[in-house]
C-alpha positions in Angstrom: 152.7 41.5 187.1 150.1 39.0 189.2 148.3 38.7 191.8 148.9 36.4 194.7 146.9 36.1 198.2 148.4 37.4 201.4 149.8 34.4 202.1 151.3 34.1 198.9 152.8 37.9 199.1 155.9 37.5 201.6 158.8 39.3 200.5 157.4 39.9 197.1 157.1 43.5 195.8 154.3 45.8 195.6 152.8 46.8 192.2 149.9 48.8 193.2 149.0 51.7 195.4 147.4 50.2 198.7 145.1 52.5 200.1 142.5 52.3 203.4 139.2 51.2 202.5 137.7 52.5 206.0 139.3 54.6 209.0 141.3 52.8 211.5 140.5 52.3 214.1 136.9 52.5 212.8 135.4 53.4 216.1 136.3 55.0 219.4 138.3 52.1 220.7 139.1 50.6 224.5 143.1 50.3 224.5 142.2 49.0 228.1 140.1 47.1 230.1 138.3 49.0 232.7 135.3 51.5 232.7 134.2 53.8 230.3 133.0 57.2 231.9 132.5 60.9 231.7 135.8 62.4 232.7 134.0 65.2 234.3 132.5 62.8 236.7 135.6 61.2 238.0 137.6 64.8 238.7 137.0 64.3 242.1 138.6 60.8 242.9 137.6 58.2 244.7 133.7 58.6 243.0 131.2 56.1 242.9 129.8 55.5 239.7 126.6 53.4 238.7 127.5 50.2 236.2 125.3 50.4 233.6 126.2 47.4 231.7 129.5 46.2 229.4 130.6 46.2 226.5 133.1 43.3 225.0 135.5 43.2 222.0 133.8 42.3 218.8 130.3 43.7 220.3 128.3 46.9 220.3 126.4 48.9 222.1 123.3 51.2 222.7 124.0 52.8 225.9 124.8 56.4 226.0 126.3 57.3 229.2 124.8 60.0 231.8 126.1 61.7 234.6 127.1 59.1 237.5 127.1 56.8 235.1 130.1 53.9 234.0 130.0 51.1 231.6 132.9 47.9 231.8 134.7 47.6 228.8 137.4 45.1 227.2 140.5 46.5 224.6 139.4 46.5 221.9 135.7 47.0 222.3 133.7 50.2 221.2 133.4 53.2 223.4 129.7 53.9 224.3 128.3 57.4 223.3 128.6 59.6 226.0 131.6 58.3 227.3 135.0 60.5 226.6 137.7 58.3 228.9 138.9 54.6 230.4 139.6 54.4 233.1 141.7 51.1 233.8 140.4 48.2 236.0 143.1 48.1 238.2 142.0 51.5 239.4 138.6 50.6 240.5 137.1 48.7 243.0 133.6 46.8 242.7 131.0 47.6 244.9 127.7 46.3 245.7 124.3 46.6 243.6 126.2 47.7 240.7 128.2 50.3 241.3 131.7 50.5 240.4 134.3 53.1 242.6 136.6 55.3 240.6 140.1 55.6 242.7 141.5 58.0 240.3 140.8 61.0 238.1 141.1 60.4 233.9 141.8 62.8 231.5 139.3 63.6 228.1 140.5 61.1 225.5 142.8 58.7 228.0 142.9 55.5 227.1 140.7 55.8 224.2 141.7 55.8 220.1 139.8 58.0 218.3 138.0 56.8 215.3 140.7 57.2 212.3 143.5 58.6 214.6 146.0 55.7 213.1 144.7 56.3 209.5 142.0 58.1 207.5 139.9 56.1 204.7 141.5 56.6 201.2 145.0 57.4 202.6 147.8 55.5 200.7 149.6 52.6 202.9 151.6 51.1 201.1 153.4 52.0 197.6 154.4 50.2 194.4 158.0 49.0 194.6 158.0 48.1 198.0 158.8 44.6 199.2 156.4 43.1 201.7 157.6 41.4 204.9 155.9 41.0 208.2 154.3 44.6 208.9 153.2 44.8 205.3 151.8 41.6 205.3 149.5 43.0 208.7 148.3 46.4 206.5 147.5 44.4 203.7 144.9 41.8 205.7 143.8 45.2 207.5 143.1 47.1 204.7 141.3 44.0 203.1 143.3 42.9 200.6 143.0 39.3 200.3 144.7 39.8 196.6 148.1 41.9 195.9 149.4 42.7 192.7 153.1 42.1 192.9 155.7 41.9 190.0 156.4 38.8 188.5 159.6 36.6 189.9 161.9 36.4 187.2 162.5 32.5 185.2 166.4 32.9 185.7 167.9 29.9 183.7 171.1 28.3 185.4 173.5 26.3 182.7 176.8 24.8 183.4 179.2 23.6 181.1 182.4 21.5 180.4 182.9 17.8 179.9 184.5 17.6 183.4 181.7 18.1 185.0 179.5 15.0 186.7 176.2 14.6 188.7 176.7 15.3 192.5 175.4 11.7 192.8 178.0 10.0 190.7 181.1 9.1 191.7 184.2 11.4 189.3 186.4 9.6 187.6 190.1 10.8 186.9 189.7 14.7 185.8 186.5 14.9 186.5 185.0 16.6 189.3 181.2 17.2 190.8 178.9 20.1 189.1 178.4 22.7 192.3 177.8 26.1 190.6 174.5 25.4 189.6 173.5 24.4 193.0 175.4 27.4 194.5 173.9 29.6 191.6 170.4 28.0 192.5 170.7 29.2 196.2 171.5 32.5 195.1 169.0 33.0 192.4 166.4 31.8 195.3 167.8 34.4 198.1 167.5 37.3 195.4 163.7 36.3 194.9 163.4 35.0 191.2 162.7 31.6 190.0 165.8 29.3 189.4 165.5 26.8 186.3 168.2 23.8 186.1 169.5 22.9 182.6 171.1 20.1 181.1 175.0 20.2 181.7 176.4 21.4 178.7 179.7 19.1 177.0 182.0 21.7 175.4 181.0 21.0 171.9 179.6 24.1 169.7 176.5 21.4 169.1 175.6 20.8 172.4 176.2 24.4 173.9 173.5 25.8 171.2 171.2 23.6 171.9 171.4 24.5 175.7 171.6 27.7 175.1 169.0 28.1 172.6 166.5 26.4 175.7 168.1 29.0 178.5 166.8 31.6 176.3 163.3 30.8 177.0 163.8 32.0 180.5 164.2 36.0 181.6 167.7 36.0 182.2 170.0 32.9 181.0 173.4 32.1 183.9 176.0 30.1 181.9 178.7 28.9 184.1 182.1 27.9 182.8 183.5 28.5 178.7 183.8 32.1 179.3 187.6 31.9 179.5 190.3 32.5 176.2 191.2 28.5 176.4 190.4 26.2 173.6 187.3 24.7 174.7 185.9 27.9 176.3 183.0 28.1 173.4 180.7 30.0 175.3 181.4 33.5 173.0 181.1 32.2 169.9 178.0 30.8 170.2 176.3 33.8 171.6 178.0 35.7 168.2 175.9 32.5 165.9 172.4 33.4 167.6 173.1 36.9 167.7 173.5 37.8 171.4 175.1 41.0 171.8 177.8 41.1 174.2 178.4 44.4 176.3 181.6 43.0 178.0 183.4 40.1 178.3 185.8 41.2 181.1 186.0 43.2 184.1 189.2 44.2 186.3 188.3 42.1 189.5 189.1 39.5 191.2 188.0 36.7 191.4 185.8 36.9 188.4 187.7 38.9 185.8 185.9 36.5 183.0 182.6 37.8 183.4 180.7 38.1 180.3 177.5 40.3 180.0 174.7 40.4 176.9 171.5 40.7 176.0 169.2 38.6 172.9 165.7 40.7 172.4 164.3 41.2 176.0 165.6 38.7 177.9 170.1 39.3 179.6 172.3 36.3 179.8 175.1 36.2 181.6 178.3 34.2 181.3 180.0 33.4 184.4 183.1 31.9 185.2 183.4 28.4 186.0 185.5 28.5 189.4 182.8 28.5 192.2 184.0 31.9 193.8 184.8 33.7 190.8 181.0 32.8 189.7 179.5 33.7 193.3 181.4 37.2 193.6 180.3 37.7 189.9 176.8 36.9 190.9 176.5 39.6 193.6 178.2 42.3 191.6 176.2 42.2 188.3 172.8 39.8 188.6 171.5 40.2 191.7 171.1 44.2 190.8 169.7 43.3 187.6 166.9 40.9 189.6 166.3 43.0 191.8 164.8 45.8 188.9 163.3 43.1 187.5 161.2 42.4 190.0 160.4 45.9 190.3 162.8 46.5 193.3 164.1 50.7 193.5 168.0 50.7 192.3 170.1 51.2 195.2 173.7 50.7 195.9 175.5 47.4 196.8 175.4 46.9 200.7 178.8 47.8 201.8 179.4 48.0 205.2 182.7 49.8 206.8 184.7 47.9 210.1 188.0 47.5 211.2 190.4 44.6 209.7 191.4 42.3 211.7 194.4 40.7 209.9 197.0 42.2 207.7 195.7 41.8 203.8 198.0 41.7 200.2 196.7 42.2 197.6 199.6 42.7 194.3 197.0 41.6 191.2 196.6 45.3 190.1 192.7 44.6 190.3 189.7 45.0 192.2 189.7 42.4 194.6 186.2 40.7 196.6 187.8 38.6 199.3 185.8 35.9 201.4 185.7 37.5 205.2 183.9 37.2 207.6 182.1 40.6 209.4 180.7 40.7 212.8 179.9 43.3 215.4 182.6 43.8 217.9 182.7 46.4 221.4 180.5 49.1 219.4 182.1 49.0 215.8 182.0 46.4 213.2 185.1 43.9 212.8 186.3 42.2 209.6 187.9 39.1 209.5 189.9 38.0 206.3 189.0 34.3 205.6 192.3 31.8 204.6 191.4 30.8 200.9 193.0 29.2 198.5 192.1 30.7 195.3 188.8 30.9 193.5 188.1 27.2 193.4 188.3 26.8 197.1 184.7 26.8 198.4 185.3 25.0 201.3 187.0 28.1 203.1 184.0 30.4 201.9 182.1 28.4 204.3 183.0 30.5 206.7 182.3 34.2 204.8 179.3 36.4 205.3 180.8 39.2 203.4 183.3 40.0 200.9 186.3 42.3 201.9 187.0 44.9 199.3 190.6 45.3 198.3 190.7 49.0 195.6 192.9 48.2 192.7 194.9 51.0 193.9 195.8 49.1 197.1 198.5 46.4 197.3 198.3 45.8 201.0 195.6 46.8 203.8 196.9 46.6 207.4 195.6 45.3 210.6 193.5 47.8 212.3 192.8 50.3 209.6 189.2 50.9 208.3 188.0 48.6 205.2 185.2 47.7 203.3 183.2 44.7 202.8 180.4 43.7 200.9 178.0 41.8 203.4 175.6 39.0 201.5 174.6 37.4 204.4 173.7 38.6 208.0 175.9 40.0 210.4 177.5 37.7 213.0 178.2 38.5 216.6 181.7 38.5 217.4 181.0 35.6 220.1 180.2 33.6 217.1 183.2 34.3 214.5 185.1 31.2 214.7 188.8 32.5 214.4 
């Protein structure tokens, strides 16, 4: 845990009890401009009260109000003792030698806020495990807290691997192509609210790989991208079995992603992803983006799945769960899912166009037009005006 300033705080999470350090509002409070008076005295609309003065925001005042008697007053500003109502401005008229006519009758208490009739001194506002955004943000300045003890963003190393890979400013040479995962990876680790930390690309030699690996272990959680496969070259496994990382699984019956290996070393997870761009995004949002959110002291709550109707005819024959880049917006009253034209899991360029990932069950071989489905939704919603199909 640490402390960070207000402005410091947005859409970190709570690891205190906030409470009210005085009631709010803190004193009989204007919610108009107008005149304070006795209610009593204005029962008999149009009256003609006496102006005894005002009374602005930010000010105070020693007048205590008598019968006959009104005092102007701003929103915001303190009700003067004596005084039980506002009556708003627009329902008055001036009148010479100070004296203000009432057009119509108030009610005890109208447009007034008592003293803590929003919140009581010492009553809990906000909770641990709660992320701040705007509204929180407003209770903590109001409460005083220029400081908030939040949880601790998360180092989440990010290592790619294979000698294929090449800078994004180099130019690839035959079989080589461009390293995008960690840069995809990067964005994600940043949306989930943890700290992304770039390593060295790793060459697929044992050598190497430690030596990356051994760094990625510094961090909280360690994303290896790539090697996680049964091919030749894929080293990823046993050099997590050298420094004693225990692996928990090394496969999972999905697709994309069916690589996916998970483990732990001491306190700290690692993760080894697979090294096509949407097998290693869908793995991402299935298995570490839970895990960062508890540790960053986040409650554990399902995966945001979202029900529409399809909008195209889907197969589906690989026997396995299946994620599928779509696209979900809000039709006429019900959300609509639109399966996006991919190419397999190396195909990022299609993905542009997904906000959500359409669930196939393993069960399913084929989910028709117009029938209810499932979707994972990682980004927001889209209006249907907006879905380019």
């Amino acid at each position: 845990m640490e402390k960070v300033s207000i402005l410091e705080s947005l859409q970190r999470v709570i690891a205190e009890t906030v409470s009210l350090d005085a009631d709010q509002p803190p004193f009989d409070r204007s919610m108009r401009d107008g005149f304070a008076v006795r209610a009593e005295d204005v029962q008999s609309a149009p009256e003609l009260l006496r102006c005894v003065g005002e009374v602005r925001a930010g000010e105070t005042t020693a007048a205590t109000l008598k019968c006959g008697e009104a005092l102007q007053i701003m929103t915001g500003a303190p009700v003067p003792q004596g005084a039980n109502a506002v009556v708003m401005v627009e329902h008055t008229e001036r009148q010479p030698e100070a004296m203000v006519r009432v057009l119509r009758p108030v009610k005890v208490g109208e447009n007034v806020a008592p003293r803590g009739s929003e919140r009581k001194a010492g009553e809990t506002l906000l909770s641990p495990g709660r992320r701040i955004s705007v509204f929180e943000a407003s209770v903590l300045a109001t409460a005083g807290k220029a400081e908030v003890l939040v949880y601790r963003r998360p180092v989440i190393g990010i290592l790619a691997t294979g000698d294929e890979l090449v800078g994004v400013e180099e130019s690839p040479r035959a079989g080589q192509i461009r390293n995008s995962n960690s840069f995809s990876l990067y964005a994600q680790v940043l949306r989930s609210g943890a700290v992304p930390s770039l390593l060295e690309t790793a060459k697929d030699n044992l050598a190497d790989l430690r030596r990356q690996i051994e760094l990625g272990l510094e961090t909280d959680v360690l994303l290896v991208s790539g090697g996680v496969s049964m091919g030749k070259y894929d080293l990823v496994e046993p050099v997590f079995e050298k420094l004693g990382i225990a692996v928990h699984f090394e496969s999972v019956s999905m697709r994309p992603g069916k690589p996916t290996v998970f483990a732990s070393w001491k306190d700290r997870w690692v993760f080894g992803l697979p090294g096509n761009p949407l097998s290693t995004f869908v793995a991402f949002e299935l298995f570490v983006r839970p895990l960062l959110r508890a540790l960053q002291g986040l409650p554990a709550s399902s995966l945001p799945v979202v029900k529409g109707v399809l909008q195209a005819d889907v197969v589906e024959r690989s026997g396995r769960s299946a994620f599928l880049p779509a696209r979900v917006s809000s039709g006429a009253g019900e959300l609509e899912i639109w399966p996006v034209n991919w190419k397999g899991s190396a195909d990022v360029f299609s993905a542009v166009e997904s906000n959500g990932l359409l669930i196939v069950p393993s069960e399913a071989a084929r989910l028709n037009r117009g029938e209810s489905a499932q979707a994972l939704l990682f980004d927001e919603l889209q209006y249907a005006s907006e879905a380019r199909f």
